[in-house]
C-alpha positions as CSV (number, residue, x, y, z in Angstrom):
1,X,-23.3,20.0,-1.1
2,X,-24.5,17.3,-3.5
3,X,-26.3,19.8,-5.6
4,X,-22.4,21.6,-5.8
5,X,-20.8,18.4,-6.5
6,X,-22.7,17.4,-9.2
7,X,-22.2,20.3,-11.1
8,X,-18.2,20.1,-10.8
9,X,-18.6,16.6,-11.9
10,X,-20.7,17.5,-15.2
11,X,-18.5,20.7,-16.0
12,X,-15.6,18.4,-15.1
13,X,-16.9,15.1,-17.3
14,X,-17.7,17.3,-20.0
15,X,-14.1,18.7,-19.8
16,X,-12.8,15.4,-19.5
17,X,-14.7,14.1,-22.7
18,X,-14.7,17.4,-25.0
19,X,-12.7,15.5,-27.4
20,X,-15.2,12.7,-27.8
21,X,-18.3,15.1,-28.0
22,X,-18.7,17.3,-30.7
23,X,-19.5,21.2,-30.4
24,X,-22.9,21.1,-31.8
25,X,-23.5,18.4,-28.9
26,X,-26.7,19.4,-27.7
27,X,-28.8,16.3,-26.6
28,X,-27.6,12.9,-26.0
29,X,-29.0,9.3,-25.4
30,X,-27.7,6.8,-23.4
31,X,-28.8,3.6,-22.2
32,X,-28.2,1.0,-19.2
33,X,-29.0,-2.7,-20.1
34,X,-30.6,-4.7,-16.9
35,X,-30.8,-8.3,-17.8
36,X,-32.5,-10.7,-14.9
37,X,-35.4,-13.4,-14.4
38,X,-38.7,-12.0,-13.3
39,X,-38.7,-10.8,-9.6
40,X,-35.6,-10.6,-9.0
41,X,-35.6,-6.8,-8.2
42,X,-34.4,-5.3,-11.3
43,X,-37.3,-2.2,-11.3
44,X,-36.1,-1.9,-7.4
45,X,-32.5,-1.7,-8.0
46,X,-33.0,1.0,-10.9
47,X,-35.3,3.1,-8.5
48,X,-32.6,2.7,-6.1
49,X,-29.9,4.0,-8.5
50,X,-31.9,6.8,-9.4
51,X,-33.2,8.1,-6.1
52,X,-36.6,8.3,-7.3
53,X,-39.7,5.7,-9.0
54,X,-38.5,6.2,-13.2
55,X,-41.4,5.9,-14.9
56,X,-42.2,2.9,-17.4
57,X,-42.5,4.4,-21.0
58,X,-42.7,1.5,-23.2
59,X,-42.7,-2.1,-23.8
60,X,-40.6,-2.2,-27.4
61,X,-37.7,-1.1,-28.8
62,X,-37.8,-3.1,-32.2
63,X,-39.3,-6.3,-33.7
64,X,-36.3,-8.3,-32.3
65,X,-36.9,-7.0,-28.7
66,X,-40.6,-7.0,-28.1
67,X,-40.2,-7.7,-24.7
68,X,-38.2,-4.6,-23.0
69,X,-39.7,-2.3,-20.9
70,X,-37.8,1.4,-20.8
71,X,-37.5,3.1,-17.6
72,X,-36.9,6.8,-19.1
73,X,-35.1,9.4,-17.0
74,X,-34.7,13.0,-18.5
75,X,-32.7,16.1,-17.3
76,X,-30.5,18.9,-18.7
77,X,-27.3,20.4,-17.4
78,X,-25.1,23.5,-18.8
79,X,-21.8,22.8,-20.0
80,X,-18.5,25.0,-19.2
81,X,-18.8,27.3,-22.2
82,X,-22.9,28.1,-21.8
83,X,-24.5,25.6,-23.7
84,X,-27.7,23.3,-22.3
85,X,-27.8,20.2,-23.2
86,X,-30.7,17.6,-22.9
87,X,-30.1,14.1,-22.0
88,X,-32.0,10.9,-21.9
89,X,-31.2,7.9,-20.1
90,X,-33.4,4.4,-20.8
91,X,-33.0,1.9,-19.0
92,X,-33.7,-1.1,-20.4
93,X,-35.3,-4.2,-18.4
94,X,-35.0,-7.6,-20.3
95,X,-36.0,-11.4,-20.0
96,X,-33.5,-13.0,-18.6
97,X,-30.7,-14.1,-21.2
98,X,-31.7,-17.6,-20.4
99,X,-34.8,-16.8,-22.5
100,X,-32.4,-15.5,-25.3
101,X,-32.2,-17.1,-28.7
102,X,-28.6,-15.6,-29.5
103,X,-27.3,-13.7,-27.1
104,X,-24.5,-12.1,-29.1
105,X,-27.2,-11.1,-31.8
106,X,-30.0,-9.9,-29.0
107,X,-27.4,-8.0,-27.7
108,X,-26.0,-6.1,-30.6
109,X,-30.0,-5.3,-32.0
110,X,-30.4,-4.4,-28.0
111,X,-27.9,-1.4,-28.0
112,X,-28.4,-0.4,-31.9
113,X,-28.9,3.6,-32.0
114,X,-27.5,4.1,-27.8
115,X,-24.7,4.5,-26.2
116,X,-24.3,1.9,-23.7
117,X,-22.8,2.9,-20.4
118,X,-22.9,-0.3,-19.0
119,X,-24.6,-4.0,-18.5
120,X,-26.2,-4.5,-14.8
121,X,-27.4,-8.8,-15.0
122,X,-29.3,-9.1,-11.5
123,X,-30.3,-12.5,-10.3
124,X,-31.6,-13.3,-7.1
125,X,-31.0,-16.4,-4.1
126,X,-32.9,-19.7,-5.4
127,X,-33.4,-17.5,-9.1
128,X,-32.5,-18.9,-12.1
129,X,-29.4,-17.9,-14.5
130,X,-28.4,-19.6,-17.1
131,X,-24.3,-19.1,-16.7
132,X,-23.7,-19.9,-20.3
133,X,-25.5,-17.9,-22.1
134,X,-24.4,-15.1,-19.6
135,X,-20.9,-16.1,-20.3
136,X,-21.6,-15.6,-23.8
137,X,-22.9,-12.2,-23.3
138,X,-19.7,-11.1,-20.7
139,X,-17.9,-12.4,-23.5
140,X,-19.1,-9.6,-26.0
141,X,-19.3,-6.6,-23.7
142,X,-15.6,-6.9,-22.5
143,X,-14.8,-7.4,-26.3
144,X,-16.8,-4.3,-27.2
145,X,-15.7,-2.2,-24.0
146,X,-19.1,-2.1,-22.4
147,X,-18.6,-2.7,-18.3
148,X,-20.4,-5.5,-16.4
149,X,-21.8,-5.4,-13.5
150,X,-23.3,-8.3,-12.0
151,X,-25.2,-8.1,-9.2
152,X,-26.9,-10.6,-6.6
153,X,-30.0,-8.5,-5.6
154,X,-32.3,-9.0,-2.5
155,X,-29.4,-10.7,-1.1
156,X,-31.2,-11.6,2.3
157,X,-34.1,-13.3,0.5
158,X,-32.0,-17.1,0.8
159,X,-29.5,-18.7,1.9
160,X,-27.8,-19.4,-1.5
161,X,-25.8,-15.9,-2.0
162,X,-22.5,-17.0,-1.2
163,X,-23.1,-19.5,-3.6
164,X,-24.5,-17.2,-6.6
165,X,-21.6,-14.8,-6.0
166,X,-18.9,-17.3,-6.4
167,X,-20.6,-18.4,-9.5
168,X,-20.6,-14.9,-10.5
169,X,-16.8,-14.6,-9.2
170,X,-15.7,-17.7,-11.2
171,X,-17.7,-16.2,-14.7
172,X,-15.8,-12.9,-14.4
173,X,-12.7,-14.3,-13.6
174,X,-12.5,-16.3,-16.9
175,X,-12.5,-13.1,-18.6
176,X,-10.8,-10.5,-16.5
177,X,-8.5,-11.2,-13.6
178,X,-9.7,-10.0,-10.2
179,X,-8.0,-6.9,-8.8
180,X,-9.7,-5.8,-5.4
181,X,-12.8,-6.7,-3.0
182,X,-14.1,-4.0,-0.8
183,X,-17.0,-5.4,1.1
184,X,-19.5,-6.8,-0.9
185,X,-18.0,-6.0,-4.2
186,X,-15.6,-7.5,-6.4
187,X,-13.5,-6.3,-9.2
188,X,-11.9,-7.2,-12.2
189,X,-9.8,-5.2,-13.9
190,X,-11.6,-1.8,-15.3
191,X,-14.1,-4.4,-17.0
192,X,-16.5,-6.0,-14.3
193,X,-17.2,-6.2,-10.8
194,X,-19.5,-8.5,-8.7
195,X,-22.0,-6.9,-6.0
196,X,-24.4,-7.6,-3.4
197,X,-27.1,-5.4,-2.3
198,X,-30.5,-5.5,-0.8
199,X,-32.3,-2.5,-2.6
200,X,-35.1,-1.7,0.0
201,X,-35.7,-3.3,3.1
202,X,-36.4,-6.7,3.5
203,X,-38.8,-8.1,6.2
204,X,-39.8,-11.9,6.6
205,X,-41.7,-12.3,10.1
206,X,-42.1,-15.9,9.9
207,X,-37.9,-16.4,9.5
208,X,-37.1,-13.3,11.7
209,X,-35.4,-11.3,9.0
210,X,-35.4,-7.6,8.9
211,X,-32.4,-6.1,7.2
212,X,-32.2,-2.4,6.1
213,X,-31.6,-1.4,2.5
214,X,-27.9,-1.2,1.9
215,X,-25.0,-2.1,-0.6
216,X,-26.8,0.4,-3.8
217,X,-24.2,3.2,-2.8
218,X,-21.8,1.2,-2.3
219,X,-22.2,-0.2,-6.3
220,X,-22.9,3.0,-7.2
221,X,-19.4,3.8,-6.5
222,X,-18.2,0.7,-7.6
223,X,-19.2,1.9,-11.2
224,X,-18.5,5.4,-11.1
225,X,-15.2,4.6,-10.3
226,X,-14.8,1.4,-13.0
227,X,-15.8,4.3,-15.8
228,X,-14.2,6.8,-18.0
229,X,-14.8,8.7,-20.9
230,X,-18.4,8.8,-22.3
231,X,-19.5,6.3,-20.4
232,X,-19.0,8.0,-16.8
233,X,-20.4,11.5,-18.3
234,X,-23.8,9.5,-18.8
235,X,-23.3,7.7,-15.4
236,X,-23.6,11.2,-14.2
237,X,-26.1,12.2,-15.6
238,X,-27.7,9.1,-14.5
239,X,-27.2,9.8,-11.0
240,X,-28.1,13.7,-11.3
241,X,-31.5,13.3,-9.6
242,X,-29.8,11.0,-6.8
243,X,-30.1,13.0,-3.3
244,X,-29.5,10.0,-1.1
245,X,-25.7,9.4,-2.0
246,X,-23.7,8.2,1.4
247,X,-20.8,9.7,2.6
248,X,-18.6,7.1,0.8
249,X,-19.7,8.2,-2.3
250,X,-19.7,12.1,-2.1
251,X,-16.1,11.2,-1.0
252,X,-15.4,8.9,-4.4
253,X,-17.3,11.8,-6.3
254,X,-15.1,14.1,-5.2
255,X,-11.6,11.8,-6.1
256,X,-13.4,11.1,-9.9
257,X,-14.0,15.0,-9.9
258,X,-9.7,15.7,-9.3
259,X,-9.3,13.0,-11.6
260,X,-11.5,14.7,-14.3
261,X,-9.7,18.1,-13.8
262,X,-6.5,16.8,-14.0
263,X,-7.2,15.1,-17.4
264,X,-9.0,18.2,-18.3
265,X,-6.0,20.3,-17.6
266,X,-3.5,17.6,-19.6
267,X,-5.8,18.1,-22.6
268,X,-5.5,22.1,-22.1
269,X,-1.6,21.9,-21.8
């Protein structure tokens, strides 16, 4: 069934987006920027996204970011009129912004040469963030169109969740106003939403905590359904190698996918 489904959804995307992509489209490069202190689960949550351990393939992009790692993913898909395509998706893990000169400039040197299908900034209970700078960098993805998601990870390691989510609730809704909640996610307009998840399971014997994995589907379809265009083709192709998807999201899949053929047809007519 999810091997079916994702098929419609590429044929569909690419349908959706032939206007955007070229004939001679044959490969494409996209990119997902995770921003986050150290340890707060930013390598977890991209495993978790991708159903599978993406393999570190270097520590540089360019003189001004000397300090990303690239967790590659590669895979290929035929589109509706025969043609394979090749795609690679990096994503790429920085400092935290708090570590960032000029956030604005990092950012723009940081997507150079991609196409960015969205921001993920993860921050942990008891982590550090610094809210201004990440302000500053909201700021220029909602001016550029690039969709923010930011996301309290290991969300049962302290007691201070509620606490980083409102701060992440107040950030977002100086730039977007807040249109639904559904659980542990928030949204604002088509532009950001706030999440909590717990990306693997989390065990502390000495407090009595053992909570199961859960909330990554749950964003998952929190950003399938925020995107459009370009940047939901590359989500899918982002989340080709995914076998784990919940009920919930084969179920939003599916609404995307009617969506899709409906623009599709619109174009046609």
């Amino acid at each position: 069934m999810v091997d079916k489904l994702s098929q419609m959804a590429y044929q569909l995307a690419y349908c959706a987006t032939k206007n955007e992509v070229k004939q001679e489209y044959i490969s494409r490069r996209y990119s997902i920027i995770i921003c986050g202190s150290p340890r707060v689960g930013k390598s977890t949550l991209i495993n978790a996204i991708c159903g599978r351990d993406v393999a570190i393939t270097s520590q540089s992009l360019n003189s001004c970011t000397d300090h990303i790692q690239l967790h590659q993913q590669n895979g290929e898909y035929i589109t509706s009129d025969k043609r394979h395509v090749d795609y690679q998706i990096f994503f790429c893990d920085t400092p935290g912004v708090e570590s960032w000169t000029n956030s604005k400039e990092y950012f723009k040197e940081l997507i150079k040469g991609t196409t960015p299908i969205c921001l993920i900034y993860c921050a942990s209970p008891g982590s550090f963030a610094s809210l201004h700078q990440l302000g500053q960098l909201v700021s220029y993805c909602v001016s550029e169109n690039i969709f923010c998601a930011l996301v309290c990870t290991n969300m049962w390691s302290g007691n201070n969740r509620t606490n980083l989510i409102n701060e992440f609730r107040k950030l977002a809704s100086e730039h977007a106003r807040e249109t639904a909640s559904d659980g542990y996610v928030y949204y604002y307009d088509s532009s950001i939403l706030c999440a909590m998840v717990n990306s693997e399971r989390y065990v502390d014997e000495e407090m009595g905590i053992d909570k199961p994995a859960e909330g990554v589907d749950e964003l998952i379809s929190a950003i399938t359904g925020s995107l459009n265009g370009e940047q939901l083709h590359g989500w899918y192709c982002t989340l080709m190698k995914q076998r784990t998807m919940s009920t919930k999201l084969k179920m939003t899949l599916e609404y995307i996918c009617r969506k899709l053929e409906k623009a599709a047809q619109s174009d046609s007519d």
